[in-house]
PDB file with SEQRES, HELIX, SHEET and CRYST1 records, atoms N, CA, C and O in Angstrom:
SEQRES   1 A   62  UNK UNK UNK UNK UNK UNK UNK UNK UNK UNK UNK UNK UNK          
SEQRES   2 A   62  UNK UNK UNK UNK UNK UNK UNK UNK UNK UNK UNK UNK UNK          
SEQRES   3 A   62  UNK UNK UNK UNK UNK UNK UNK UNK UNK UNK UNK UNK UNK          
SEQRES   4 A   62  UNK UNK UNK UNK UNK UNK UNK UNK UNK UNK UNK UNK UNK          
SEQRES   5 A   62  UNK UNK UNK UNK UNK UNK UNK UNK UNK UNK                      
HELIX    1 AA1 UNK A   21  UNK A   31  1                                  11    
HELIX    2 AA2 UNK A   36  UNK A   38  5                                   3    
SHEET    1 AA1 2 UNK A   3  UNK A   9  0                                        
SHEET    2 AA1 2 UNK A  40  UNK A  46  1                                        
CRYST1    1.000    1.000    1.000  90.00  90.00  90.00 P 1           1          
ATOM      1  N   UNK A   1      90.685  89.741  80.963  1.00  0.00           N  
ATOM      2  CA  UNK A   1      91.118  91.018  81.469  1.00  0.00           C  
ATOM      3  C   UNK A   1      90.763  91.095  82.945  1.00  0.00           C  
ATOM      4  O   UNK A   1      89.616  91.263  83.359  1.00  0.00           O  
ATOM      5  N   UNK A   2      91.760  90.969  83.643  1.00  0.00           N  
ATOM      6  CA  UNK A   2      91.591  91.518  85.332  1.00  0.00           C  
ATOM      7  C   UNK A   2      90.919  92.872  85.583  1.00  0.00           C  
ATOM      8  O   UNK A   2      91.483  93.920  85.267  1.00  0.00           O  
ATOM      9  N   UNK A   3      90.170  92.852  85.937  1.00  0.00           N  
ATOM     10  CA  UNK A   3      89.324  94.277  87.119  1.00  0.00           C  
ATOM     11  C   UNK A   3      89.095  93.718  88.443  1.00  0.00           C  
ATOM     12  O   UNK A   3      88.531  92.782  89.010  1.00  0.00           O  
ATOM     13  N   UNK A   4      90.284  95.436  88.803  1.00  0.00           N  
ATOM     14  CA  UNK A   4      90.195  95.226  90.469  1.00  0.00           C  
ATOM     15  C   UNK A   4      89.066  96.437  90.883  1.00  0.00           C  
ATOM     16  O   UNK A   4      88.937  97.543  90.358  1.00  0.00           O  
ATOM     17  N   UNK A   5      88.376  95.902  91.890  1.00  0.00           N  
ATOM     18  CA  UNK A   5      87.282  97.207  92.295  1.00  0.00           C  
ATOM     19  C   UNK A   5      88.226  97.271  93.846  1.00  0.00           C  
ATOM     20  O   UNK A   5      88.256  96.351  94.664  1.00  0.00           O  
ATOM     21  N   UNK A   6      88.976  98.635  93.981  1.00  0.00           N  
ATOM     22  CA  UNK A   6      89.282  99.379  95.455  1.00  0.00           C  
ATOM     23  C   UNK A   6      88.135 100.028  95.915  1.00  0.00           C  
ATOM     24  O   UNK A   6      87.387 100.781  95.290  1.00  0.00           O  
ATOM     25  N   UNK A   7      88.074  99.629  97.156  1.00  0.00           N  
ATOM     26  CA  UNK A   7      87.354 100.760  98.018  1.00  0.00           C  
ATOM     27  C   UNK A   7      88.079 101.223  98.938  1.00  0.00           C  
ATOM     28  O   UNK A   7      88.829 100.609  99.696  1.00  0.00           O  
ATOM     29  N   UNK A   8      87.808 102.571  98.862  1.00  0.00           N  
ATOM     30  CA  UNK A   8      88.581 103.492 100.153  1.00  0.00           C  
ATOM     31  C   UNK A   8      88.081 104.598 100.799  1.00  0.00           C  
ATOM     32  O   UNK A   8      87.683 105.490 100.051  1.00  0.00           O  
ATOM     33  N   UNK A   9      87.986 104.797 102.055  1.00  0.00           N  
ATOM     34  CA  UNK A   9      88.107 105.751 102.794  1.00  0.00           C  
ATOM     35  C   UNK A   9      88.402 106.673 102.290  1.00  0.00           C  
ATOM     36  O   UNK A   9      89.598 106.891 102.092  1.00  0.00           O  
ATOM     37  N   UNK A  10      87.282 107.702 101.830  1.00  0.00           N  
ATOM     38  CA  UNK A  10      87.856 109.360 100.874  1.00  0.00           C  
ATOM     39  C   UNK A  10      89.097 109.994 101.715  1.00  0.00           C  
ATOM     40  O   UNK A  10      89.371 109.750 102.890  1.00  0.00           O  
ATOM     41  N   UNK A  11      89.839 110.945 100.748  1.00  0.00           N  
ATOM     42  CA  UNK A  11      90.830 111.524 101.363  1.00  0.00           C  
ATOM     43  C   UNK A  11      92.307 110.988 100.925  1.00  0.00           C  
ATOM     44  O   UNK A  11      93.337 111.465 101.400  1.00  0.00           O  
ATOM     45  N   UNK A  12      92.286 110.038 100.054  1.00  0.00           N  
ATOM     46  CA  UNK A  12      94.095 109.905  99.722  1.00  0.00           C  
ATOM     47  C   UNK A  12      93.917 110.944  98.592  1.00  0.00           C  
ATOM     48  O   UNK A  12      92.877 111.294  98.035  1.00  0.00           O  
ATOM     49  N   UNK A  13      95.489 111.447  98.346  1.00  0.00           N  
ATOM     50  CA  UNK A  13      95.663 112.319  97.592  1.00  0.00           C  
ATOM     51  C   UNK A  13      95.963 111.525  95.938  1.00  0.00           C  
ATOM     52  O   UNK A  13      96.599 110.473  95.874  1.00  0.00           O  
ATOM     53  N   UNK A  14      95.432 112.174  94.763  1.00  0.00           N  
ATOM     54  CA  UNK A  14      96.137 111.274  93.524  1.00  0.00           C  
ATOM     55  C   UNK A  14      97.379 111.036  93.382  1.00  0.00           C  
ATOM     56  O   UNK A  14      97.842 110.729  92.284  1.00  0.00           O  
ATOM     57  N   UNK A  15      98.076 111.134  94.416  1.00  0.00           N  
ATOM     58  CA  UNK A  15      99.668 110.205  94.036  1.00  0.00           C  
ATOM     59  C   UNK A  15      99.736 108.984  94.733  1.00  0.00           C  
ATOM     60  O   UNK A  15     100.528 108.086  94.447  1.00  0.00           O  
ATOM     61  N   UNK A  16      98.577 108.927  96.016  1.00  0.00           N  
ATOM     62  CA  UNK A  16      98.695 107.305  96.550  1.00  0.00           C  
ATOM     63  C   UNK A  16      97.926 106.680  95.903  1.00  0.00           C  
ATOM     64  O   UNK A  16      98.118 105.464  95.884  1.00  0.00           O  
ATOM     65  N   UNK A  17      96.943 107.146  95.243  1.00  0.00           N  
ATOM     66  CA  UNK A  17      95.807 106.526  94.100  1.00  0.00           C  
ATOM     67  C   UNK A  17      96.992 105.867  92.726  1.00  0.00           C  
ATOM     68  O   UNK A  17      97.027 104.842  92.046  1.00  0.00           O  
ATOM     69  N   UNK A  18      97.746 106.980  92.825  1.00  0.00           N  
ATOM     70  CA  UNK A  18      98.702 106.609  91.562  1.00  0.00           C  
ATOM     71  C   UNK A  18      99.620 106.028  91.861  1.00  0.00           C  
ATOM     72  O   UNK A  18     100.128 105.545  90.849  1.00  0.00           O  
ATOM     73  N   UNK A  19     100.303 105.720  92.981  1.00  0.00           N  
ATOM     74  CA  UNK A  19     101.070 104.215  93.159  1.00  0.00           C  
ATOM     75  C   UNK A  19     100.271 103.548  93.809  1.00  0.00           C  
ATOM     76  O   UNK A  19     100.809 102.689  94.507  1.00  0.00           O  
ATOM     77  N   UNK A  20      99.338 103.595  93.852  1.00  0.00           N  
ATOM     78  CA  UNK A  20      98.129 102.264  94.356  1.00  0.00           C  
ATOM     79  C   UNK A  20      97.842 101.518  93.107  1.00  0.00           C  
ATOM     80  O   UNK A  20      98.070 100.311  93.023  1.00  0.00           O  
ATOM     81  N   UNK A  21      97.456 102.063  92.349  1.00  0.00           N  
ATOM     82  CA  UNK A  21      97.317 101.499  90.704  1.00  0.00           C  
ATOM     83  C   UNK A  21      98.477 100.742  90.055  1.00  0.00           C  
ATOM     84  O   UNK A  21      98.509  99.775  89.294  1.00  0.00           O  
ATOM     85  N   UNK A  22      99.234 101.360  90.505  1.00  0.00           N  
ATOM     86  CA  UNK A  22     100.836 100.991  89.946  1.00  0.00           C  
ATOM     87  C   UNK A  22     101.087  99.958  90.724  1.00  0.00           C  
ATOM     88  O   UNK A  22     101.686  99.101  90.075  1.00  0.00           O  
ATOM     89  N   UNK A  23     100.832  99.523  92.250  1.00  0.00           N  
ATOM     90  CA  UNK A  23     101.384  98.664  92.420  1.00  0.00           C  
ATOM     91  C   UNK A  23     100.262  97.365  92.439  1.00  0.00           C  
ATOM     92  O   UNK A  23     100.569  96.175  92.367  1.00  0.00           O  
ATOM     93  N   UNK A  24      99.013  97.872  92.545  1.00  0.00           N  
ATOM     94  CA  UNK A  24      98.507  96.563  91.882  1.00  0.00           C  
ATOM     95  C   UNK A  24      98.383  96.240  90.987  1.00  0.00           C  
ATOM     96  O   UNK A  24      97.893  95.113  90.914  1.00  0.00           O  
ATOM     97  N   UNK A  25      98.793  97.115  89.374  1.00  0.00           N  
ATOM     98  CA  UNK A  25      99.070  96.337  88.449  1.00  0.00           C  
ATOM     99  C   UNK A  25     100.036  95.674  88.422  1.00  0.00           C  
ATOM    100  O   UNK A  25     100.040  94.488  88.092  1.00  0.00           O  
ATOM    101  N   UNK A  26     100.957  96.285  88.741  1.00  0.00           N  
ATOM    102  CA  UNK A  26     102.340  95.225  88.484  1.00  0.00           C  
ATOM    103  C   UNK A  26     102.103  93.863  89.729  1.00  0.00           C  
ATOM    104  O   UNK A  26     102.944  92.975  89.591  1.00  0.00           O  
ATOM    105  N   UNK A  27     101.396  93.697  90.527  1.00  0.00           N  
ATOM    106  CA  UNK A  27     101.191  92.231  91.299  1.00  0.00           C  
ATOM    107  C   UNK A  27     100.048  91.394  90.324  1.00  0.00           C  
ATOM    108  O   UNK A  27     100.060  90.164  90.263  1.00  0.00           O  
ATOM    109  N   UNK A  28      99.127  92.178  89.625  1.00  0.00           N  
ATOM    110  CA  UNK A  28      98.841  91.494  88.905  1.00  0.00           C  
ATOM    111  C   UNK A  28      99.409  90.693  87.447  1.00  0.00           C  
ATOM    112  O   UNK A  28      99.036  89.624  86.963  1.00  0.00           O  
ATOM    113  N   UNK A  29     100.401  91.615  86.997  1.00  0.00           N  
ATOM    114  CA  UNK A  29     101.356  91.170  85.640  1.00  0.00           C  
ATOM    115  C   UNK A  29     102.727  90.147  86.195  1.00  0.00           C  
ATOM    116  O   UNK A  29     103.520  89.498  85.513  1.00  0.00           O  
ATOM    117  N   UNK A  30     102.624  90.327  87.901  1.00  0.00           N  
ATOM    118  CA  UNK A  30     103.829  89.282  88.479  1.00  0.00           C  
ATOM    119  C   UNK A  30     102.758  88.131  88.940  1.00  0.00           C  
ATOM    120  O   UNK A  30     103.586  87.222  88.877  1.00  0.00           O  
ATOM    121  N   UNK A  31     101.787  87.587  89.277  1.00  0.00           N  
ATOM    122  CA  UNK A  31     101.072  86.636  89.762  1.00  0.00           C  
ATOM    123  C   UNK A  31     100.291  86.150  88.527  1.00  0.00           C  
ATOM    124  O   UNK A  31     100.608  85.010  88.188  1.00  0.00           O  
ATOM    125  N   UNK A  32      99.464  86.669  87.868  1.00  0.00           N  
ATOM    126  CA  UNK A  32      98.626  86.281  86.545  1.00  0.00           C  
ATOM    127  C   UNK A  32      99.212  86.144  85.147  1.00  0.00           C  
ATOM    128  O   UNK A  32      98.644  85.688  84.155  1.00  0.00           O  
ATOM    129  N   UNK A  33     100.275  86.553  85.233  1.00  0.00           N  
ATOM    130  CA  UNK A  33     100.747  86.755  83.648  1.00  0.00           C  
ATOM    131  C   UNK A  33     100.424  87.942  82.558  1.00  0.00           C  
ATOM    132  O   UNK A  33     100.690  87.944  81.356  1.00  0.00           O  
ATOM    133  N   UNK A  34      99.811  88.888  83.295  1.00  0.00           N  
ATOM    134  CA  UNK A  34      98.173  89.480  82.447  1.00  0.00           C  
ATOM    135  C   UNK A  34      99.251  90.868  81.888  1.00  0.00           C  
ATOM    136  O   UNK A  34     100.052  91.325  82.704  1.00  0.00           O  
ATOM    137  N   UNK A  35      99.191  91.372  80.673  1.00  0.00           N  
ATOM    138  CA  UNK A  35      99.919  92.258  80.289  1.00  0.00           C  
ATOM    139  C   UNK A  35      99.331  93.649  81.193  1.00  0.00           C  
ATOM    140  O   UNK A  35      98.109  93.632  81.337  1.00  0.00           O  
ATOM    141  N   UNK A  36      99.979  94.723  81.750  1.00  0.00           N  
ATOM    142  CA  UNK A  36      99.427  95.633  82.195  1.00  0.00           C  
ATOM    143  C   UNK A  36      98.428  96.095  82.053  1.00  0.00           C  
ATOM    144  O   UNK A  36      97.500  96.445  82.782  1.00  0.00           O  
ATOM    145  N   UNK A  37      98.805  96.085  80.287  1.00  0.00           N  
ATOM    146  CA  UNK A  37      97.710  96.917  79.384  1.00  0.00           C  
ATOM    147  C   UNK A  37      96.051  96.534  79.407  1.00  0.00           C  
ATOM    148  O   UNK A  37      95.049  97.111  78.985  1.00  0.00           O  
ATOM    149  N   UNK A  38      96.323  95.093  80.213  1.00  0.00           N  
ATOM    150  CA  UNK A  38      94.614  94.400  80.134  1.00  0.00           C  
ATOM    151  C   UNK A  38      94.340  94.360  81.517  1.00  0.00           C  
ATOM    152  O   UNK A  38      93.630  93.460  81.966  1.00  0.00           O  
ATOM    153  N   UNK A  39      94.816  95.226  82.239  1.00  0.00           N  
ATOM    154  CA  UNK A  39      94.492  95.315  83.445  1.00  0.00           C  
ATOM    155  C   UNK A  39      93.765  96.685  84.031  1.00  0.00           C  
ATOM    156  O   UNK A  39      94.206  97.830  83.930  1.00  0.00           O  
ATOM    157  N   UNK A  40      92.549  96.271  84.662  1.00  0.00           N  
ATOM    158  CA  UNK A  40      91.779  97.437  85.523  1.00  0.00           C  
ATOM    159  C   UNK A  40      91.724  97.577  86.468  1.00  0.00           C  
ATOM    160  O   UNK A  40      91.954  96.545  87.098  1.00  0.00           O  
ATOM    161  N   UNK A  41      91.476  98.560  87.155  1.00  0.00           N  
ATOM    162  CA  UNK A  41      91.564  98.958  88.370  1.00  0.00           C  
ATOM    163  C   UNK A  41      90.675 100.319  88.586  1.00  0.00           C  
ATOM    164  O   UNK A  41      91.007 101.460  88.264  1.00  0.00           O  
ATOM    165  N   UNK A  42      89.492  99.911  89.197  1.00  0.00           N  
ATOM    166  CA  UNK A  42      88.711 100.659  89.812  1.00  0.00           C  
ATOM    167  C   UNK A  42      88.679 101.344  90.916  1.00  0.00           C  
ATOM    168  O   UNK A  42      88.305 100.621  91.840  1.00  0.00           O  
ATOM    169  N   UNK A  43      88.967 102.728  91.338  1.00  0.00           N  
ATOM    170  CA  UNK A  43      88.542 102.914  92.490  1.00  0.00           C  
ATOM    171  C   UNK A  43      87.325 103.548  92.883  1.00  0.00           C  
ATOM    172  O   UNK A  43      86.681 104.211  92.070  1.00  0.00           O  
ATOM    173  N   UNK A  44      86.908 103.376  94.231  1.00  0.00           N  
ATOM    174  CA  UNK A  44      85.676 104.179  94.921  1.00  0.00           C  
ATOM    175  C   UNK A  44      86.211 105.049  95.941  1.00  0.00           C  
ATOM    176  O   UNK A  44      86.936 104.484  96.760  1.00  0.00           O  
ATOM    177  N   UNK A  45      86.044 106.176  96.074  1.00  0.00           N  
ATOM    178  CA  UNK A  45      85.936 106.553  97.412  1.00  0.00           C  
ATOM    179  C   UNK A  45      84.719 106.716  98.063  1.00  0.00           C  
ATOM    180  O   UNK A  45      83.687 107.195  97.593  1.00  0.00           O  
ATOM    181  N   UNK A  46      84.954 106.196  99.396  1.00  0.00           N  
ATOM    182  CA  UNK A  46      83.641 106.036  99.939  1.00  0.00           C  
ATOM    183  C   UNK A  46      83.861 107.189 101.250  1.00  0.00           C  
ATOM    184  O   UNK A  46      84.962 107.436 101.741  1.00  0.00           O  
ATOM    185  N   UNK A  47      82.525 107.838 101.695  1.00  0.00           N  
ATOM    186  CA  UNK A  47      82.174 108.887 102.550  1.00  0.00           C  
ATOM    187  C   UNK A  47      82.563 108.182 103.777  1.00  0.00           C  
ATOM    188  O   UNK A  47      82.760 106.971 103.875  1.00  0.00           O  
ATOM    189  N   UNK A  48      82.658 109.123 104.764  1.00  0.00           N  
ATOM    190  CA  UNK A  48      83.078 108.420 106.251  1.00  0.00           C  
ATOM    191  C   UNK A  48      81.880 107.921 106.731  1.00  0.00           C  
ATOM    192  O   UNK A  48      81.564 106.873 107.295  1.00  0.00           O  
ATOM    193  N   UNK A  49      81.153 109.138 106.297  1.00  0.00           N  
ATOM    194  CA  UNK A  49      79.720 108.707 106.929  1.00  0.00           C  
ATOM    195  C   UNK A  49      79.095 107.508 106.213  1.00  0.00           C  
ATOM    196  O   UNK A  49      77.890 107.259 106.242  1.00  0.00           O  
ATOM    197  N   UNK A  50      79.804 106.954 105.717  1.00  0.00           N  
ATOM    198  CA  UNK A  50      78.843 105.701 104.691  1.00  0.00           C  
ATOM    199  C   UNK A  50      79.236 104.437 104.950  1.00  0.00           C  
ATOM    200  O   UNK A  50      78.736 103.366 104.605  1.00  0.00           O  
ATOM    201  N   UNK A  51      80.391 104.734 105.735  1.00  0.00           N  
ATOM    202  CA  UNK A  51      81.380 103.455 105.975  1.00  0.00           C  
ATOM    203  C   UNK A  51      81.052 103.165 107.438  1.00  0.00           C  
ATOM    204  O   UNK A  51      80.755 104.123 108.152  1.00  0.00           O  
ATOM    205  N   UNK A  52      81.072 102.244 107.821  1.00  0.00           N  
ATOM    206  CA  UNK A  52      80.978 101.451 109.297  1.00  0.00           C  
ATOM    207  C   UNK A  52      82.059 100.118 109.551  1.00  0.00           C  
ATOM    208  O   UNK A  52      82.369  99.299 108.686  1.00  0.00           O  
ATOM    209  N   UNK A  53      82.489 100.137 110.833  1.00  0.00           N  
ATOM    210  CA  UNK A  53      83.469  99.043 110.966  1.00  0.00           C  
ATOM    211  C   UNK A  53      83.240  98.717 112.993  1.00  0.00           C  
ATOM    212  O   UNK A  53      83.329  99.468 113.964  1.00  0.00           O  
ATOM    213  N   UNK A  54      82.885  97.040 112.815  1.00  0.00           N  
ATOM    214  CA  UNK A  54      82.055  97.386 114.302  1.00  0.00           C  
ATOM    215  C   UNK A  54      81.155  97.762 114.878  1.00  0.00           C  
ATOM    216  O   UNK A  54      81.145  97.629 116.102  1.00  0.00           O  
ATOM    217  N   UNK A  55      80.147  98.326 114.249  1.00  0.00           N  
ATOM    218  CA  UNK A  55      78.767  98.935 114.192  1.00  0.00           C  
ATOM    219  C   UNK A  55      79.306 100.410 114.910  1.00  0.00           C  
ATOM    220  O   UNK A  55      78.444 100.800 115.698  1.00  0.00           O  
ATOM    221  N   UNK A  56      80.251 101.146 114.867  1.00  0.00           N  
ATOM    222  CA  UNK A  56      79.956 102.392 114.325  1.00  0.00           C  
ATOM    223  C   UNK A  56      81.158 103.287 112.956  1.00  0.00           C  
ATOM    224  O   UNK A  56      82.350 103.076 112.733  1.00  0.00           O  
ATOM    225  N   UNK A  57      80.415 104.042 112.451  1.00  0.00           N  
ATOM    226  CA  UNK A  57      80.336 105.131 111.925  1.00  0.00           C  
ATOM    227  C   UNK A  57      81.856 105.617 111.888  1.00  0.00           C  
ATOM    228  O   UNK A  57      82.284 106.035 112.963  1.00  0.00           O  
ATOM    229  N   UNK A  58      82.953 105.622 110.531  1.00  0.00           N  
ATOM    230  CA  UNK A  58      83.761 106.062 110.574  1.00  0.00           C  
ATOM    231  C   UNK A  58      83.904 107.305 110.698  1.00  0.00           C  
ATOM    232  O   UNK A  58      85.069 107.691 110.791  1.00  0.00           O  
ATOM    233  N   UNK A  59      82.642 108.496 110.749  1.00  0.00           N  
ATOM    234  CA  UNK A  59      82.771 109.936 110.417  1.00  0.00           C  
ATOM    235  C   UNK A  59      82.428 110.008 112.196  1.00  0.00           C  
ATOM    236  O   UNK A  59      82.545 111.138 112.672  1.00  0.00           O  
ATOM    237  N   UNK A  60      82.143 109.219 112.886  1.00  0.00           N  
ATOM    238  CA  UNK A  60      82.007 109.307 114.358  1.00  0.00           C  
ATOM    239  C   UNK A  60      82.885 108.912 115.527  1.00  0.00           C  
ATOM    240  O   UNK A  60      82.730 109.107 116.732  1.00  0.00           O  
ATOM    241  N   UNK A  61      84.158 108.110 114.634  1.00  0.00           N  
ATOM    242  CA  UNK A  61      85.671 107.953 115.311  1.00  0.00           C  
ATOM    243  C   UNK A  61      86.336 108.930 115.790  1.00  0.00           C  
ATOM    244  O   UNK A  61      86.461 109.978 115.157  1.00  0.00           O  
ATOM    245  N   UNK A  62      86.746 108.783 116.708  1.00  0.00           N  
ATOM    246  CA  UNK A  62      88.058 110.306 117.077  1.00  0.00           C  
ATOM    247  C   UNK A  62      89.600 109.953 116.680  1.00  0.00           C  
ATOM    248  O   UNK A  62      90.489 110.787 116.854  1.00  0.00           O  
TER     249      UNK A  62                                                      
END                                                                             
């Protein structure tokens, strides 16, 4: 059984969560063979303030 762990930047709304899911299951049932049904998909949302890229602080970007 495939499990995908997403991490993301809080703030998408549940319909990009819900074709986010959708479309990485179906790349997983077109590349692996893996029936949908045995496929996971985790997401996180992660805080701005928790995230860093470059040594600073996504909640400190403009």
């Amino acid at each position: 059984m495939p499990t995908l762990r997403v991490e993301l930047l809080e703030g998408r709304t549940p319909e990009q969560k819900k074709a986010l899911v959708r479309a990485l299951t179906q790349a997983v049932v077109d590349t692996l063979g893996s029936k949908p049904e045995s496929v996971d998909v985790l997401l996180f949302d992660i805080k701005r303030q928790d995230w860093a890229t470059g040594g600073q602080l996504w909640s400190e970007r403009s």
